[in-house]
C-alpha positions in Angstrom: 125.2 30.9 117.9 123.0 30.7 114.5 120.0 27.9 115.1 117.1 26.4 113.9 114.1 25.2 115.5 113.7 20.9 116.1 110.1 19.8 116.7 110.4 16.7 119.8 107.2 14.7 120.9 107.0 12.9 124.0 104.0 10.6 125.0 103.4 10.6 128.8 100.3 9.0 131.4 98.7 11.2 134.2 101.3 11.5 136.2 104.0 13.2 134.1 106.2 9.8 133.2 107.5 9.6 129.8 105.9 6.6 127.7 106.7 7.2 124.6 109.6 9.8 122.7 110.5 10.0 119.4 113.8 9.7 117.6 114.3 14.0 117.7 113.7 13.9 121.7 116.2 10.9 122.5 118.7 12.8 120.1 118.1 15.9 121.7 117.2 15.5 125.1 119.2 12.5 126.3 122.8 10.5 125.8 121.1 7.7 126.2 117.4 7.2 125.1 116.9 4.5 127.9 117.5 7.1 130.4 114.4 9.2 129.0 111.9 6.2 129.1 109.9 6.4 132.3 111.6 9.4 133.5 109.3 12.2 134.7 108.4 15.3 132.8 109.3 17.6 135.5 112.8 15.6 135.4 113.5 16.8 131.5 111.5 20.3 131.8 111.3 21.5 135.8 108.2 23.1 135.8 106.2 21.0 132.5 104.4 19.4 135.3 102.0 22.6 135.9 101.0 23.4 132.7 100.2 19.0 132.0 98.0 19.1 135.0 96.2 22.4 133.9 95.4 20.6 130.4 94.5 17.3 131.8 91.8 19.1 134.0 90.9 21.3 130.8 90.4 18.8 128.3 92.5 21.6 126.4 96.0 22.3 124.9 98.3 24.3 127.8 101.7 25.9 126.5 104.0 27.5 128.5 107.9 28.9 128.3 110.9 25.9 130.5 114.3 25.7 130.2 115.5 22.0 129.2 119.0 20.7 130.0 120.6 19.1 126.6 123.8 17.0 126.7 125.0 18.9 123.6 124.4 22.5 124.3 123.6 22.9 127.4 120.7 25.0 128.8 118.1 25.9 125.7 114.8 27.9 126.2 111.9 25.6 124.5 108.4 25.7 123.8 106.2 23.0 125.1 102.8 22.4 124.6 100.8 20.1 126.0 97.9 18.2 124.3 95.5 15.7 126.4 94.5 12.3 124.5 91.0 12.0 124.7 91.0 8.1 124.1 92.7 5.9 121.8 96.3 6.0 122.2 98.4 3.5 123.6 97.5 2.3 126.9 98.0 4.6 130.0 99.2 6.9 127.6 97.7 11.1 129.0 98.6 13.4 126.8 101.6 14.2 124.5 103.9 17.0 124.7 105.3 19.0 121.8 107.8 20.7 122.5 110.0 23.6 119.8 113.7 23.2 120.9 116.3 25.5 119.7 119.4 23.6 118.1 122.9 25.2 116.7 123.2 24.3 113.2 125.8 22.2 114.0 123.0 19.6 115.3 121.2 20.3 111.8 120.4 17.2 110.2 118.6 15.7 113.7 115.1 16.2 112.6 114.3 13.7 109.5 110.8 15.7 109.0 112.8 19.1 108.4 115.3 16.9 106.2 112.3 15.3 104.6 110.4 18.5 104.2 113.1 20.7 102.9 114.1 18.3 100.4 111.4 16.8 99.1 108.9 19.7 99.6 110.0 23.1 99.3 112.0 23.5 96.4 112.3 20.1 94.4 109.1 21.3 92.4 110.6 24.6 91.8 113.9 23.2 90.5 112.4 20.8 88.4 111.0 23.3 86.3 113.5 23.8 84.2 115.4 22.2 81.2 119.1 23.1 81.2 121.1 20.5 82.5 123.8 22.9 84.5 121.0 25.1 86.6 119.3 22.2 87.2 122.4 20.5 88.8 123.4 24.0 90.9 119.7 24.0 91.9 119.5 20.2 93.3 123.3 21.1 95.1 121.7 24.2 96.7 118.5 21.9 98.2 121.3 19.2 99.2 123.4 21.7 101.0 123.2 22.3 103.6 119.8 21.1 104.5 121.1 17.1 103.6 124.6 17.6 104.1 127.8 19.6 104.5 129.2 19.4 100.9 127.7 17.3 97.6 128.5 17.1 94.7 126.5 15.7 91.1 128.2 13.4 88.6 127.2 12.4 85.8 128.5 10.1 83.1 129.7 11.9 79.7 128.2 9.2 77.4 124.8 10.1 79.1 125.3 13.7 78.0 127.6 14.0 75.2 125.9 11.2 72.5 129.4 11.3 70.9 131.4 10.2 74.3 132.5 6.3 74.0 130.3 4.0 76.5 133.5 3.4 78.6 137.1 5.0 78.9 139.9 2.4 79.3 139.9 3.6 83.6 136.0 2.9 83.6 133.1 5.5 82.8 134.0 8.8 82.4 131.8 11.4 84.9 131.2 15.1 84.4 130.9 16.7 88.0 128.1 19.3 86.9 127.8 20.9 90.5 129.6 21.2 93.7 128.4 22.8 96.9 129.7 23.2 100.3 128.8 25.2 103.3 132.2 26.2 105.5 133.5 28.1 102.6 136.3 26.8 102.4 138.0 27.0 98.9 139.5 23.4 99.2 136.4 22.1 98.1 136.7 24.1 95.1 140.4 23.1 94.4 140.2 19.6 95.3 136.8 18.9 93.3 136.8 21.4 90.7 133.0 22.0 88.7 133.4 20.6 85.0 135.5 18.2 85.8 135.6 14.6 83.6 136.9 11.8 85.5 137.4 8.0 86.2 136.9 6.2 89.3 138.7 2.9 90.0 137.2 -0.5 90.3 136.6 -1.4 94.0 136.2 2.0 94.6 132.4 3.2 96.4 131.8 5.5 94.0 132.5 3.0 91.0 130.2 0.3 92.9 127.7 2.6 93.0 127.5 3.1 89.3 127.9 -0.5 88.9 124.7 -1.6 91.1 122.7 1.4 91.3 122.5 0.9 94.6 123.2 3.4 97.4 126.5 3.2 99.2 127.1 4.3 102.5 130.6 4.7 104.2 132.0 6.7 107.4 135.8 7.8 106.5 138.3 7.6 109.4 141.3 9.3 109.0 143.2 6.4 107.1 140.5 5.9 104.5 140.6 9.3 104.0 144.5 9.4 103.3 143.8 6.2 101.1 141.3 8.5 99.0 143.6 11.6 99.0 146.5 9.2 98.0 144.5 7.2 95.2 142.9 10.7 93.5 146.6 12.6 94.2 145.0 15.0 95.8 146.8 15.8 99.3 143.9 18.4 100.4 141.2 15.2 100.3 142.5 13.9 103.3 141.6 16.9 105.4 138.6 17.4 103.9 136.6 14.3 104.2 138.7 13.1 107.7 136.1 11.8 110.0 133.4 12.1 107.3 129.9 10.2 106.8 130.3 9.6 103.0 126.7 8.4 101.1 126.2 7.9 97.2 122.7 8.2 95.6 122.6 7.1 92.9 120.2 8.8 89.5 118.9 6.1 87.6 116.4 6.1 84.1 115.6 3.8 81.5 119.1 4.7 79.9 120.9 3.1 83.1 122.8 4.7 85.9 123.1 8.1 85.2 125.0 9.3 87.9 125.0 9.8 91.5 125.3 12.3 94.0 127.9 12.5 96.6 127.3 13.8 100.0 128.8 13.8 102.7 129.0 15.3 106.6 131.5 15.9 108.5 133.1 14.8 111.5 131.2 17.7 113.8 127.7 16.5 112.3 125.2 13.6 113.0 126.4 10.5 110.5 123.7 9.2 107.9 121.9 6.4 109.2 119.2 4.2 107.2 116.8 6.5 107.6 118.7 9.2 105.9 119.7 6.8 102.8 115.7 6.2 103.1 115.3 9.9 102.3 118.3 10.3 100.4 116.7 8.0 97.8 113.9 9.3 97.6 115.0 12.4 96.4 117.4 11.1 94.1 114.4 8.6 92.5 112.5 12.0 92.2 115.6 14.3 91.1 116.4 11.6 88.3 112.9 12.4 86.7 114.4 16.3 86.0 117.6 14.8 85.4 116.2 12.6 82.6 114.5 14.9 81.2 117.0 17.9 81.3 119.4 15.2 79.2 117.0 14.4 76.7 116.5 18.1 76.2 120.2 18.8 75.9 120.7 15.9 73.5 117.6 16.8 71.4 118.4 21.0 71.6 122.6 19.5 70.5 121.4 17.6 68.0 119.0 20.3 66.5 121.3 23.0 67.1 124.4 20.8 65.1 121.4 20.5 62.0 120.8 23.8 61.8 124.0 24.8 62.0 125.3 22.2 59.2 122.3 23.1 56.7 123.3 27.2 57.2 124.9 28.3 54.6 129.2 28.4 55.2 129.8 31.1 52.6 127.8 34.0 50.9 128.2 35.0 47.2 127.9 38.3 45.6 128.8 40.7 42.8 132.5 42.0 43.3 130.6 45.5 44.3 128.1 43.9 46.7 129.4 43.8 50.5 127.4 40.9 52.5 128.0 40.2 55.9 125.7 38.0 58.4 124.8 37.0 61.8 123.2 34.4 63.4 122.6 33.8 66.9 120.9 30.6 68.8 118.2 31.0 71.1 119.0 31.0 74.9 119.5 27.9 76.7 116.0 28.5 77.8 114.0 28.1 74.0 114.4 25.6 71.7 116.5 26.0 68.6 114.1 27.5 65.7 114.4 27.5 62.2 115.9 31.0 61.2 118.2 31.2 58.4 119.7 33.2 55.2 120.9 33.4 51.9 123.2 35.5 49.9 123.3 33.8 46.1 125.3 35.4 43.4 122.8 35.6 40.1 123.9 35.9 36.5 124.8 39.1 35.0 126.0 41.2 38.2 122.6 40.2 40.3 122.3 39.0 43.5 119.5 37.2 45.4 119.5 38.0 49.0 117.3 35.9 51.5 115.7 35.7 55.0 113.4 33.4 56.6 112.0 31.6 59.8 110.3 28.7 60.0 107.5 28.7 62.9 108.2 26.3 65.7 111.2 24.4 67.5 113.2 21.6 67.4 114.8 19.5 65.1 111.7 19.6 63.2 112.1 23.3 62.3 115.7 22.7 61.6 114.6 20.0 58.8 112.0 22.5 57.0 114.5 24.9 56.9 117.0 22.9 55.1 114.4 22.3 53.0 113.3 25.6 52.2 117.2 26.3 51.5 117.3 23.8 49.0 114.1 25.2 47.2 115.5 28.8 47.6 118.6 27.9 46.0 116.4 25.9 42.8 114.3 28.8 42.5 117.0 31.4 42.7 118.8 29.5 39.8 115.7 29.6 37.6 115.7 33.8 38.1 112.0 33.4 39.0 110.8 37.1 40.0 110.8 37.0 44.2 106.9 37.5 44.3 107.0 34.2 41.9 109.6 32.6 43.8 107.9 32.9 47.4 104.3 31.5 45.8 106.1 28.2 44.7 107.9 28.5 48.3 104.2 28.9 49.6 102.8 25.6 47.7 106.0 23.6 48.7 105.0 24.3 52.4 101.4 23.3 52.0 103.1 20.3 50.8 105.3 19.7 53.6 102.5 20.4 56.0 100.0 17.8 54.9 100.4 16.1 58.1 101.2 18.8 59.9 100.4 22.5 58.9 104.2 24.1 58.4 104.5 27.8 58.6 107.0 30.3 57.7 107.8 34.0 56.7 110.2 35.2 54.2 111.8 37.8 52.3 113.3 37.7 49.3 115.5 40.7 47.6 117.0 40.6 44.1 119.5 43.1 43.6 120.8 44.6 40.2 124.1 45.8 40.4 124.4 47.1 36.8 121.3 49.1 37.0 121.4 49.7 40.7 117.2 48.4 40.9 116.2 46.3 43.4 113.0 43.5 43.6 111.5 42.8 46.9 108.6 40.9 48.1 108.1 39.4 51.4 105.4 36.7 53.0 104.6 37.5 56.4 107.9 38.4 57.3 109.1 41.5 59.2 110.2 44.8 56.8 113.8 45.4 55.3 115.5 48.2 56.3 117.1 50.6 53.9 119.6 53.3 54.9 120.8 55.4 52.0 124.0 57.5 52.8 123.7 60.7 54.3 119.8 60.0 54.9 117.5 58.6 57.6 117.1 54.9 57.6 113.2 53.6 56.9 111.3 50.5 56.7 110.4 49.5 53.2 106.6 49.1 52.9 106.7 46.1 51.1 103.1 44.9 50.3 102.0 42.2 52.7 100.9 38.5 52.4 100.4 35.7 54.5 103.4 33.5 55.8 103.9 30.5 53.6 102.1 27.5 54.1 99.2 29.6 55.4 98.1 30.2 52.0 95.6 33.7 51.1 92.8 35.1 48.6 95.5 37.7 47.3 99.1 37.5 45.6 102.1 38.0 47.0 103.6 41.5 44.8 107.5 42.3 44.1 108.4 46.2 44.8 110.7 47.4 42.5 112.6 51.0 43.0 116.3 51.8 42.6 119.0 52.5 45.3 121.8 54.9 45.5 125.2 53.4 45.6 126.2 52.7 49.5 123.2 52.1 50.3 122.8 49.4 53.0 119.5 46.8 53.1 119.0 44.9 56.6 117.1 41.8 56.4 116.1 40.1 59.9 114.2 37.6 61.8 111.6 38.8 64.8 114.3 37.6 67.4 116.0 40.5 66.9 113.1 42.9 67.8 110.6 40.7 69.8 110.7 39.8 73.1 107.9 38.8 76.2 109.0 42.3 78.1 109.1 44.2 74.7 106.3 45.6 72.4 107.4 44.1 69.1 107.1 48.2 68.3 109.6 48.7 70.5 112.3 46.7 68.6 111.5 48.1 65.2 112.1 51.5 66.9 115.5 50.4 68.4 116.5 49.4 66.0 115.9 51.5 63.7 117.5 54.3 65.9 120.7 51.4 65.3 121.1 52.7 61.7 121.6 56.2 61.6 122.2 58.7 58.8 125.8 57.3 58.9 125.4 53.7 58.9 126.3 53.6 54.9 129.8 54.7 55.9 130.2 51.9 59.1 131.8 48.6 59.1 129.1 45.9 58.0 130.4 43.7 61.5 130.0 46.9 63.4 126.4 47.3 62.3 125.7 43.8 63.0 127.0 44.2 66.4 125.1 46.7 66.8 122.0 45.6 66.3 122.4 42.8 68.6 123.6 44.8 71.6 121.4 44.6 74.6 119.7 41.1 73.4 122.3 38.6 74.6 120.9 38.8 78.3 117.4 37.9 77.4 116.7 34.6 79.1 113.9 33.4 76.3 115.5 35.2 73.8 114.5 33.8 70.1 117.0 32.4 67.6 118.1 35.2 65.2 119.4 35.5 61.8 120.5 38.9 60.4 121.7 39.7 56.7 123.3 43.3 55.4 125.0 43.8 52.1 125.7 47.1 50.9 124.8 47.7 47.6 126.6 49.5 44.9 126.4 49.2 40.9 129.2 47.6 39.0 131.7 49.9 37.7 130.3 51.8 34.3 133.4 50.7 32.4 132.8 47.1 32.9 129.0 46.9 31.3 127.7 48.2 28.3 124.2 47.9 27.0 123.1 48.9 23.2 119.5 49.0 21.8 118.9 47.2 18.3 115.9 47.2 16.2 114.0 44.0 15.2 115.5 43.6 11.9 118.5 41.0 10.0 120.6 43.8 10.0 120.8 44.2 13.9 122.8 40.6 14.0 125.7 42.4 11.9 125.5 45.3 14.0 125.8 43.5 17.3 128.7 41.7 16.6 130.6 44.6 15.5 129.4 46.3 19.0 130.6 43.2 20.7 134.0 42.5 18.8 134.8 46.8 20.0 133.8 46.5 23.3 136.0 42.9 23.6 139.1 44.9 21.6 138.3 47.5 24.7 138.7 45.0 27.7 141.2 43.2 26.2 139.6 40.0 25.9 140.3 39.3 22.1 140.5 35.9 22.5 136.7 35.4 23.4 135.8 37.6 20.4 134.9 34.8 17.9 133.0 32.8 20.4 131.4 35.6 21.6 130.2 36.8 18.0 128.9 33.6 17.3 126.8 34.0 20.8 125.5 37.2 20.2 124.7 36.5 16.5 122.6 33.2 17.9 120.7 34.8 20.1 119.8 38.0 18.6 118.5 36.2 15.4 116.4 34.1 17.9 114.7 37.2 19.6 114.4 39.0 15.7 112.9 35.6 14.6 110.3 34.6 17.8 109.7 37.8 19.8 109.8 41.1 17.4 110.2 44.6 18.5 113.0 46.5 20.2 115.9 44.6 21.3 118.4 45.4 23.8 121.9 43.6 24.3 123.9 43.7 27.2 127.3 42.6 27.9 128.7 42.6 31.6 131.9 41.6 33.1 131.4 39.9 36.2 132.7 37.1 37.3 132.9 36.0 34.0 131.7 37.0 30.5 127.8 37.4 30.4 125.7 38.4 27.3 122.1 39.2 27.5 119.5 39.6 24.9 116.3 41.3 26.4 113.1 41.6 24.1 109.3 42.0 24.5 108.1 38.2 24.1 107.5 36.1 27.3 107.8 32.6 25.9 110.6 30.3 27.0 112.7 28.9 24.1 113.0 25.4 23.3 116.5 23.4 22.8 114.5 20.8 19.8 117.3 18.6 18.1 115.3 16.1 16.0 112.1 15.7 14.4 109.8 12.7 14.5 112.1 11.2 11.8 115.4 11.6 13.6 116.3 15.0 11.6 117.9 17.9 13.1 115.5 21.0 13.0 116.4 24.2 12.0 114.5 25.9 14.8 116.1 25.7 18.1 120.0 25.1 16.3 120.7 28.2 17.4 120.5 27.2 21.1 122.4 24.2 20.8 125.2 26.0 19.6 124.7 28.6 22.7 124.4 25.3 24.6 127.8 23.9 23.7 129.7 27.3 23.6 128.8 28.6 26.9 129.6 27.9 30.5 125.9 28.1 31.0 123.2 29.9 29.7 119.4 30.4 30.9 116.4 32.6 30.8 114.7 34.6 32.8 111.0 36.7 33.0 110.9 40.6 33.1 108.1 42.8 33.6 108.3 44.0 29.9 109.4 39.9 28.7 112.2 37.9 28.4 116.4 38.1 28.7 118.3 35.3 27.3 121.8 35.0 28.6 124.8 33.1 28.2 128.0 33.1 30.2 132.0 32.2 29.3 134.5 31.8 31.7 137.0 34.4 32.4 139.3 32.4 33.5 
């Protein structure tokens, strides 16, 4: 029969009689512990009297091999030593004799001081260790059973975990039983209280007086309180389970309130709890409600953080008609925090697209907020068509801003994609590389040049890299989650994943390369948040843009809207000819007038109707409507009239100047 090993004491004078036992020996030893009192040593262990004499002479510990006779299982081969008391003591009292008795597990919960020690001592501090609610409630049932009793079981109520639960259901608080354990195997346990289950319990009921008072309740089930419990939860396999059983409820208790409790309970074959087991039972639950507490706030805090992050993500991604985007994003383990990863994909004026990914350093609810935040500036900047090494150094003084308190940091990259002439702007701060894979060729990381995250600030400025891309080619922007790890050289996950997008990755499913990519990260336990963003990139049809250079001179204005009013007659879009004219004519005579030089006009169907007017001068033009006496000015008419024609209209920096565009609705 499968044992363990009880520790029994016994006090005893000069001549062998029994003084003084403790609660293990009277358990063990005898039916009736005022039997063993005053009984002889020789009486309990034939043959103890030897070695007692042999250490009373020696002044020393003696231990020898004896059978002992136990009430419950009969004839058990023990371990006594023998230890003499050289003074103090109680009166009379010789030595004391310790004595290692063998005991079927069926006898298991006889020694408090192995209850006490496996609970409280071996793996409580081990458990506690970690944050998520669920393995910290199979961890707590696996110390419980079976060193505290046969089968346990954790509740906890839902408006404790779940901030959106009411306080109280209309049948009382609702409990979440987060763990079950049981040691006979039996799969009634399983049936009959199943893990993840929300419930009620009655009024009158122990368990609802024990979330009432916070007080431990302690009840032995006969066989007809059993039935009653089987009968009241309609579940007919209770009654067999619990007949006959010891029933006690700790309960977990914080500065929210009652918590929950846990439910224990031993079985008919098995030593009832007694005070001092509700003694011990407490404490553990006093010291388990400390993890418990904190495990909750965790969950509430990681919920809440998770739910922002999730709301300030964007929920759809724009793009030029050619332009394929696709994303991913993917929360931390249950083990880290939620971090502050995120993406963009914002359709620009003219066929362009911006496309964005950061992270923003840290944890938390915190780095949830900066990130919305950095979103919102992203979006402002994109909107003004600031270059991306332009738009990152405004990022970069917005989070030296944000971190005047407390230093904020984050990396970034920013791409701008042209899909008219197919050229591409990218400049990154601190962040990892984008990856380009042209079709038919080898993927490669783009050497962007580097700068410091954002927020950190640096002596040198942060550069755009411009080169053009073939059409189908795909661009991979990603956070370090993807390719960092503890176990993993950061090296590592460049290499995987590079080896991810091979020379045929232009031609696969966008979903399939994200997949992908992610394959063989879900199992890491401290595995980062991740954000992932791939579009692939291809130019807008030649038949639906046409650009024409004109020279700085009156006579260009004529000849631009006769180049317009053909190329409308050519897309059938004669009704936007007149408007359209009067567009072109405004803002070609403003770049003849203000910037000089060669002129190029653009017009590009996309979306809607976009004209563009690039020339040479950098300056940003001026809406100016009145004068200092109230009179309309002559210079900046032009714009108003772009102004009240147009959707919208804006300008935007080049290396080589200016464009000034306008859009009209297709529609």
């Amino acid at each position: 029969m499968e044992s363990s090993t009880r520790i029994l004491i016994l006090g005893m004078d000069s001549s062998g009689r029994i003084l003084q036992f403790d609660r293990n020996a009277a358990a063990v030893l005898s039916r009736n512990a005022d039997d063993l009192l005053g009984s002889c040593l020789d009486e309990v262990f034939p043959g103890a009297r030897e070695p007692l004499l042999e250490a009373l002479k020696a002044g020393r510990e003696r231990t020898a091999m004896l059978a002992v006779e136990t009430p419950a299982s009969g004839t058990l081969d023990a371990v006594v030593t023998v230890h003499p008391m050289n003074g103090g003591g109680a009166p009379g009292l010789a030595a004391l004799a310790v004595i290692r008795v063998p005991v079927p597990l069926a006898e298991r919960f006889v020694d408090p001081a192995v209850i006490r020690r496996a609970l409280l001592d071996d793996a409580l501090p081990r458990i506690g260790s970690t944050l998520d609610l669920e393995l910290l409630a199979r961890g707590l049932m696996d110390v419980l059973v079976p060193h505290f009793c046969n089968s346990g079981a954790l509740l906890l109520a839902e408006r404790h975990i779940d901030a959106d639960e009411p306080p109280e259901g209309p049948d009382g608080p609702q409990l979440r039983r987060m763990a079950l354990g049981f040691d006979d195997g039996d799969p009634g346990w399983d049936a009959a209280f199943p893990t993840g289950e929300s419930l009620a319990y009655p009024p009158g009921t122990p368990h609802a007086l024990c979330l009432e008072s916070g007080e431990p309740v302690l009840r032995v089930l006969d066989d007809e309180g059993a039935a009653r419990l089987a009968v009241a939860w309609r579940r007919p396999p209770v009654a067999e389970l619990l007949k006959g059983a010891s029933m006690l409820l700790l309960p977990i208790t914080s500065a929210a309130g009652v918590l929950g409790f846990f439910a224990c309970t031993r079985n008919a074959g098995h030593r009832p709890f007694d005070a001092y087991d509700v003694e011990i039972g407490m404490e553990f639950a006093n010291r388990a409600s400390i993890f418990v507490e904190s495990a909750r706030q965790y969950s509430q805090e990681r919920a809440t953080a998770l739910t922002l992050q999730r709301s300030l993500l964007p929920t759809g991604l724009s793009a030029p008609s050619p332009v394929e985007v696709h994303h991913r994003y993917l929360p931390g383990s249950r083990r880290i925090e939620v971090g502050g990863d995120w993406y963009e994909s914002i359709a620009l004026p003219g066929g362009r697209v911006a496309l964005v990914v950061g992270d923003v350093a840290g944890h938390g609810v915190k780095a949830a907020v900066t990130m919305g935040r950095l979103r919102t500036a992203i979006h402002t900047l994109a909107g003004l068509e600031l270059p991306p090494a332009e738009a990152l150094e405004r990022l970069d003084s917005l989070m030296r801003t944000l971190g005047e308190r407390e230093p904020h940091f984050a990396t970034c990259a920013y791409v701008v994609y042209d899909a008219v002439s197919g050229q591409c702007e990218v400049a990154s701060a601190g962040h990892l590389p984008p990856l380009l894979a042209p079709p038919g060729a080898e993927p490669r990381y783009l050497p962007v040049p580097p700068a410091p995250p954002l927020g950190v600030g640096g002596d040198g400025p942060i550069v755009t890299r411009e080169f053009t891309v073939e059409d189908g080619t795909v661009l991979f922007l990603y956070t370090d989650g993807l390719v960092e790890n503890r176990a993993r050289d950061i090296d590592d996950g460049l290499a995987r994943l590079l080896a991810t997008f091979g020379p045929d990755a232009a031609a696969r499913p966008l979903e399939d390369l994200c997949q992908a990519a992610l394959d063989g990260v879900y199992d890491d336990q401290h595995r980062d948040d991740i954000a992932m963003l791939v579009a692939r990139l291809a130019r807008i049809p030649a038949d639906h843009h046409a650009t024409w250079e004109l020279p700085a001179e009156p006579a260009a204005v004529r000849r631009a809207r006769g180049l317009v009013r053909d190329q409308l007659a050519r897309w059938d879009l004669d009704e936007l000819t007149h408007p359209t004219m009067l567009l072109v004519s405004e803002l070609v005579t403003n770049a003849i007038r203000h910037a000089g030089g060669r002129i190029r006009l653009r017009l590009v169907r996309e979306g809607g109707l976009v004209c563009e007017v690039y020339d040479s001068f950098d300056g940003r033009p001026r809406i100016r409507l009145h004068d200092d006496e109230g009179d309309m000015l002559e210079t900046g008419r032009g714009l108003h009239v772009v102004g009240r024609l147009a959707q919208r209209w804006g300008v935007r920096r080049t290396s080589g100047g200016k464009v000034v565009w306008c859009e009209q609705d297709l529609s």
